[in-house]
N, C-alpha and C positions, 0 to 999 in steps of 0.2 A: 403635327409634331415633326420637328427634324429629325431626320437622321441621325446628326450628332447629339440628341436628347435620348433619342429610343437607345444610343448605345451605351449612355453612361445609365440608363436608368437599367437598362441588362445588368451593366458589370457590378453596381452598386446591388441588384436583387442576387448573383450570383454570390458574392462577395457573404452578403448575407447570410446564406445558405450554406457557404462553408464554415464560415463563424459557428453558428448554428451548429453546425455538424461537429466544429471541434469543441464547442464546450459542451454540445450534447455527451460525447462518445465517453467521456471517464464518469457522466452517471448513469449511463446505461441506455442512452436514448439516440444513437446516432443518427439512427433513419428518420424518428421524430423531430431533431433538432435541423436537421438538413431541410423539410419539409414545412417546419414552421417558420423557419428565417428564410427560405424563400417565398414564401407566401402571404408572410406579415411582416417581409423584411427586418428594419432594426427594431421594431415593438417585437419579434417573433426571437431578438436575438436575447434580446432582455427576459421574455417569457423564459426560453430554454435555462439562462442562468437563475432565475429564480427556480426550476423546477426541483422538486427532491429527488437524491439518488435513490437508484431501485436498493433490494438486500441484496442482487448479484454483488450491484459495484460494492457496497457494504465490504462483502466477504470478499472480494477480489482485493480490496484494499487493506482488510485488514489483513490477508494471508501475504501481500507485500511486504507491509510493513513486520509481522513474525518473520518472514523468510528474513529480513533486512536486519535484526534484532540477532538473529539464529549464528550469522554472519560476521557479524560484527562480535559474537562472543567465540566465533569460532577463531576468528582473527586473534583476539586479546588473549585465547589460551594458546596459539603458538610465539605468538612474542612473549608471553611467559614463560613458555618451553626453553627457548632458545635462550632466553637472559638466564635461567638455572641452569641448563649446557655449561653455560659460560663459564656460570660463579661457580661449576665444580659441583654440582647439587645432582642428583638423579631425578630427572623427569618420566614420567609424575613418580610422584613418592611412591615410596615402596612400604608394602603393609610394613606394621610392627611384627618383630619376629617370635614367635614363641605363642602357647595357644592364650587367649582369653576367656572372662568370664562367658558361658555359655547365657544363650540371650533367655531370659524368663518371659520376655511376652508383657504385655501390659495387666498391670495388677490392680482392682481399684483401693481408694483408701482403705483402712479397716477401720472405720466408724465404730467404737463400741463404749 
């Protein structure tokens, strides 16, 4: 072998192996993925994307996406704030004044 073969066959098994490692890391597998794309190169890059996310990444993704959800509703109640500001309105509303019906609690049918 050349030289100039041993080096592109490095930079292509390297190349792999980060591959590897970036699509391993958001299922959970980064050491695994770095480890099989260098080892089985591009059949080890394709293994790693076929493989299933662990329940870590699971729950790290779905508490992203709640946080992301969380955010985004916290967002659309101060642009609602600020447009009542605007129109003259009291942000947030203000109780009704004077007392109400005291609460009774849930009752079931009377079946009789």
């Amino acid at each position: 072998m050349t030289p100039g073969v041993v080096i592109i066959a490095l930079v292509v098994s390297l190349a792999c192996a980060f591959a590897g490692q970036a699509i391993g890391k958001p299922k959970g597998y980064p050491g695994a993925g770095l480890a099989i794309g260098l080892l089985l190169g591009v059949l080890g890059v394709v293994i790693v994307a076929l493989m299933p996310e662990t329940e870590a990444a699971k729950a790290a993704k779905a508490r992203r996406q709640y946080e992301a959800q969380v955010a985004a509703a916290q967002w659309q109640y101060e642009i609602q704030a600020e447009a009542a500001r605007r129109a003259g309105y009291p942000f947030p509303p203000q109780p009704p004044q004077g007392p109400g019906p005291p609460y009774q609690g849930w009752q079931p049918p009377n079946r009789s």
